[in-house]
N, C-alpha and C positions, 0 to 999 in steps of 0.2 A: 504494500500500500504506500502510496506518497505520504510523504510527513504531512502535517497540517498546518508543524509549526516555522518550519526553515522553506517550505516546498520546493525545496531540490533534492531532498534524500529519497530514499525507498527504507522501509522498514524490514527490520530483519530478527526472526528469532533469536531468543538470549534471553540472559534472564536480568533481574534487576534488585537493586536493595529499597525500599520501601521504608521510609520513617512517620509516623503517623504520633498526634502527638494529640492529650486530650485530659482534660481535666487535673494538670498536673502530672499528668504521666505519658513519658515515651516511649514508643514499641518500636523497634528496629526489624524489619522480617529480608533476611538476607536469600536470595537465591529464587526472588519470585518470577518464573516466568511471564515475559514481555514481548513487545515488537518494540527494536530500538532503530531509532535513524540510521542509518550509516554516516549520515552526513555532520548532522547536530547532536545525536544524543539524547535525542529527548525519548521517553518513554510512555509507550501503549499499552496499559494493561487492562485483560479481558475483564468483561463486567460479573463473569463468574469466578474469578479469582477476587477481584476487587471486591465482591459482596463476601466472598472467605475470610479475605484479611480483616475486615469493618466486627467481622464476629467472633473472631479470634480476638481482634482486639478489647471488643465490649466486654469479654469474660476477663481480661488479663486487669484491665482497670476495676471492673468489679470485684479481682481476689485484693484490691488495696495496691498493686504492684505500681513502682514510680519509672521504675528502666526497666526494659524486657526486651532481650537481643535473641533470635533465635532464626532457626533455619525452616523457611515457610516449607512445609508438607504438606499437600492433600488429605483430604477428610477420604478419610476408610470406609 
């Protein structure tokens, strides 16, 4: 796909580090599958991934957690 944001790149699988950050607390998810520019850098991630990380996240703030660095896996 062409980037949307440089529109000279094409996008390319890879993955990506994701920092989300929410009530006092930060989650780091290393290793998320993305579409990355080739050109810019900028990153695409899928809206079923993105709904996984938002809910992973919501439980990590609700156990009280302030940093939370971890390797994003798919739900089983």
């Amino acid at each position: 796909m062409k980037c949307m944001i440089c529109k000279h790149g094409e996008t390319k699988k890879g993955t990506a580090t994701v920092t989300l950050e929410k009530g006092g607390s930060t989650i780091v998810f290393k290793e998320v599958p993305a579409h990355i520019c080739d050109n810019c850098g900028e990153k695409y991630i899928d809206d079923s991934v993105t709904k996984e990380l938002l809910k992973k996240a919501r439980e990590i703030v609700e156990n009280g957690v302030e940093v939370d660095i971890r390797k994003y896996e798919t739900a089983a």
